[in-house]
C-alpha positions in Angstrom: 16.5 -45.5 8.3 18.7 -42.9 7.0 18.0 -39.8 9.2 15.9 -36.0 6.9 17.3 -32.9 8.3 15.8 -29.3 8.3 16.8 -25.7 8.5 15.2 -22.7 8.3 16.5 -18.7 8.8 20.0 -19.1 8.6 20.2 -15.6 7.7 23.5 -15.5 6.1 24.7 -12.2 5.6 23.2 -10.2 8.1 25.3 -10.1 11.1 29.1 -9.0 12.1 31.6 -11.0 10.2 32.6 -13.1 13.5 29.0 -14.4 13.5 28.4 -15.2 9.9 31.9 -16.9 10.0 30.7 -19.3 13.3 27.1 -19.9 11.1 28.8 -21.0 8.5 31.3 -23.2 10.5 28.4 -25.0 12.5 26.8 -25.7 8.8 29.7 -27.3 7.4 29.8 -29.0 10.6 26.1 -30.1 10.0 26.4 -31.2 6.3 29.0 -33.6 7.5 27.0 -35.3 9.7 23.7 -35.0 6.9 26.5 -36.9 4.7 27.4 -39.1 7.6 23.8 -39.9 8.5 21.2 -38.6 6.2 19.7 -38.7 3.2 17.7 -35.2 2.4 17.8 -31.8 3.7 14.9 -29.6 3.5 15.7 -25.8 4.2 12.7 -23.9 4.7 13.1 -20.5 3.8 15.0 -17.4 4.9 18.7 -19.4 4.4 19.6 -16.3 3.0 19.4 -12.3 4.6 18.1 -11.3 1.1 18.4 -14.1 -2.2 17.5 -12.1 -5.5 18.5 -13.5 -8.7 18.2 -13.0 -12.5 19.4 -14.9 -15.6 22.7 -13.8 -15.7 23.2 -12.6 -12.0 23.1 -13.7 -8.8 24.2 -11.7 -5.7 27.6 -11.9 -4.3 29.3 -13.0 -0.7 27.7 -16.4 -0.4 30.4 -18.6 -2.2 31.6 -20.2 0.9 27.8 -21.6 1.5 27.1 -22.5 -1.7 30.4 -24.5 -2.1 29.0 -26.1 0.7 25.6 -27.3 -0.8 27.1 -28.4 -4.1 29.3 -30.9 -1.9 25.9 -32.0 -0.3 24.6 -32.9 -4.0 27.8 -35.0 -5.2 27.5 -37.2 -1.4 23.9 -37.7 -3.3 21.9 -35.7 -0.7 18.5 -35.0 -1.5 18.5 -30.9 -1.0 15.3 -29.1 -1.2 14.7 -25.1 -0.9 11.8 -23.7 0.2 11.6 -19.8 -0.6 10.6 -17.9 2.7 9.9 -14.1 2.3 13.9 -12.9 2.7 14.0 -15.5 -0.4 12.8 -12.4 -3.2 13.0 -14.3 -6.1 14.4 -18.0 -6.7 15.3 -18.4 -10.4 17.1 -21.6 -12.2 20.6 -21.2 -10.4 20.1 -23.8 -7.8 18.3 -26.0 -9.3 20.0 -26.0 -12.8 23.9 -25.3 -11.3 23.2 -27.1 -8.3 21.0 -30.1 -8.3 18.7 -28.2 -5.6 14.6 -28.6 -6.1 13.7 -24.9 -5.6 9.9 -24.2 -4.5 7.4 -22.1 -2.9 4.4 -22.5 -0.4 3.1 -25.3 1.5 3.9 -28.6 0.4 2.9 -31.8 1.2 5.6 -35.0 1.5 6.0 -38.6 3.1 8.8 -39.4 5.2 8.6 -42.5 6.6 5.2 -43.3 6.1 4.5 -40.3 8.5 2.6 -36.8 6.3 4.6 -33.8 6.8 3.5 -30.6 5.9 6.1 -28.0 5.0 6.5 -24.6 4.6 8.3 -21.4 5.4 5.2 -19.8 6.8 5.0 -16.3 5.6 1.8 -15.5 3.5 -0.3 -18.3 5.7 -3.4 -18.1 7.2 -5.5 -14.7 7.5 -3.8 -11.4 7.5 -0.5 -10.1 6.1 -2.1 -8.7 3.2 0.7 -6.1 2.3 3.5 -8.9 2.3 0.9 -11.2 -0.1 0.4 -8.4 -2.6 4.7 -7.6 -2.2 5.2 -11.4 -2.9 2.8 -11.6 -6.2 4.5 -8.1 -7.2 8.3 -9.3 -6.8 7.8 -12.8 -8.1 6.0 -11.7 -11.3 8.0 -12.8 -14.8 6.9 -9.3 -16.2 7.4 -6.8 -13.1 11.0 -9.3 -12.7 11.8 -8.1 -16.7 11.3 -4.5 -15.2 13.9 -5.1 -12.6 16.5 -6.6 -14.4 17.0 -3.4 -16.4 19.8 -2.3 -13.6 20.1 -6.2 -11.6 22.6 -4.3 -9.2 19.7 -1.8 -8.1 17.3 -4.2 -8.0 19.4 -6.4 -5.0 20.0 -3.3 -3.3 16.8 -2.2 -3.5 15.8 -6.0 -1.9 18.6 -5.9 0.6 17.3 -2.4 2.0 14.0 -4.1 2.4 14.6 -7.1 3.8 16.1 -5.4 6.2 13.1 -3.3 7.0 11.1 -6.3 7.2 12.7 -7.4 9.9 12.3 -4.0 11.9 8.1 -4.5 11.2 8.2 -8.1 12.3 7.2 -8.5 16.4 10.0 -9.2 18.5 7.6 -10.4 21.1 5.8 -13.4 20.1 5.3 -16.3 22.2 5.0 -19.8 21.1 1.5 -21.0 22.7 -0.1 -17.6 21.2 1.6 -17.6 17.5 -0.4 -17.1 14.1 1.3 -20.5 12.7 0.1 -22.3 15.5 -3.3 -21.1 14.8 -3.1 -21.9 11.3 -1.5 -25.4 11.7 -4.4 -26.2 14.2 -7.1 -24.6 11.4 -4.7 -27.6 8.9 -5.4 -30.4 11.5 -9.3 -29.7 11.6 -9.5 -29.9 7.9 -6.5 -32.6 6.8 -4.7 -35.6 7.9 -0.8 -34.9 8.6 1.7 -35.9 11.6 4.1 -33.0 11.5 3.7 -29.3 10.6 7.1 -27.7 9.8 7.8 -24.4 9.3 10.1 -21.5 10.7 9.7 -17.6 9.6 8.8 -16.3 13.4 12.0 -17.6 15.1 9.8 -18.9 17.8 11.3 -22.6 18.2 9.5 -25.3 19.7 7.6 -28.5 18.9 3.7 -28.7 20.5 1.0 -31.4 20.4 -1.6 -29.9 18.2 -5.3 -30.5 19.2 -6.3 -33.4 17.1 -4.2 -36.6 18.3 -0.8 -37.4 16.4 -0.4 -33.9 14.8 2.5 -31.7 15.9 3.7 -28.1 15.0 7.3 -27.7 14.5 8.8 -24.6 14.2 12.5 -24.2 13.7 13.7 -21.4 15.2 16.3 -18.8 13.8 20.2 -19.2 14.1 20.7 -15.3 14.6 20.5 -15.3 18.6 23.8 -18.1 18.4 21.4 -20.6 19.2 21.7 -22.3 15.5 19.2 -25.1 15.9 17.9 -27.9 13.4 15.8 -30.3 12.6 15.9 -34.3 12.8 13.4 -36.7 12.2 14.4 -40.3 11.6 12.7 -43.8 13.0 9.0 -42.3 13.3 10.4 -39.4 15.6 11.1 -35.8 15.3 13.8 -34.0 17.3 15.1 -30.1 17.8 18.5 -29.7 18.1 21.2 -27.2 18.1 25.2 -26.7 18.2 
């Protein structure tokens, strides 16, 4: 079977020009082997530093990534977005210019005959309550109106916080003690699935969850060099990285 590849906090745009350059090379170097090998890629959130668009804008300084998914859609690769919270606002661009399925939450697919579940994993489980309400606030068709009166502000004004997000978020999380764990296990207790996917910590790992044949997956982050993804293909799921 053709093999379903995931990603998740790319980042792009964040760091020093020498490191957004080397991101960018490993993922060209990873869509040729999804058009090699594969068949779908599911990125799951946070592919972006900040992604805010509107009808007739979108922001600049991601061409060279972009060009890169639109050659993913005409080698007919199945490409599907997840918004994580560094994704503001996804409008119509990728999935009306590109060919990319755009969506939000926790969604529930077949691969294989296995169940994945699949997510970003911000707003999940109990707490958080401040990024919930932001979320509902920024994503609102009314409140978006409002911010489209001066688009450039409006990105700016999302840049600043996306980077201020990242100065609330713990640096110091460990994997066997994380919140998505928690919540995955809560999934298992209430609903059949084999794999729970998700990145938004950065923690990176893959753990046997408490009820037989369900596993967490978290992605990990490409922003400490490690630039890791996701493989599942004949009834297994693997981590690796360039």
């Amino acid at each position: 079977m053709q093999a379903v590849y995931f990603i998740s906090d790319i980042h792009i745009g964040l760091q020093d020009e020498k490191s957004e350059q080397l991101k960018l090379d490993n993922l060209e170097r990873l869509f040729a082997i999804i058009k090699a090998e594969g068949r779908s890629l599911f990125m799951l959130g946070d592919i972006f530093d900040y992604w805010m668009e509107f009808r007739h804008l979108i922001p600049k300084g991601f061409t060279r990534f972009i060009c890169l998914l639109s050659d993913l859609v005409r080698h007919n690769i199945e490409v599907v977005y997840l918004a994580g919270n560094h994704d503001f606002y996804l409008g119509r661009y990728f999935d009306d210019e590109l060919g990319i399925k755009t969506m939000y939450g926790l969604h529930e697919l077949t691969i294989e005959s296995s169940k994945f579940l699949v997510a970003h994993g911000d707003g999940l489980g109990k707490g958080d309550l401040g990024y919930k309400l932001f979320a509902r606030f920024v994503r609102n068709r009314f409140n978006l109106s409002l911010l489209e009166i001066h688009p450039d502000l409006a990105i700016s004004l999302m840049k600043g916080l996306s980077r201020l997000s990242r100065k609330h978020k713990p640096s110091d999380t460990v994997f066997d003690t994380d919140r998505l764990l928690d919540f995955a296990e809560s999934l298992a207790a209430e609903r059949e699935f084999d794999y729970f996917v998700c990145g938004h910590n950065h923690v990176q790992g893959i753990k046997e969850l408490s009820v037989p044949s369900c596993r967490y997956v978290n992605l990990g982050s490409w922003i400490d060099g490690s630039m890791p993804y996701g493989v599942f293909q004949n009834g297994d799921f693997q981590l690796k990285m360039f």
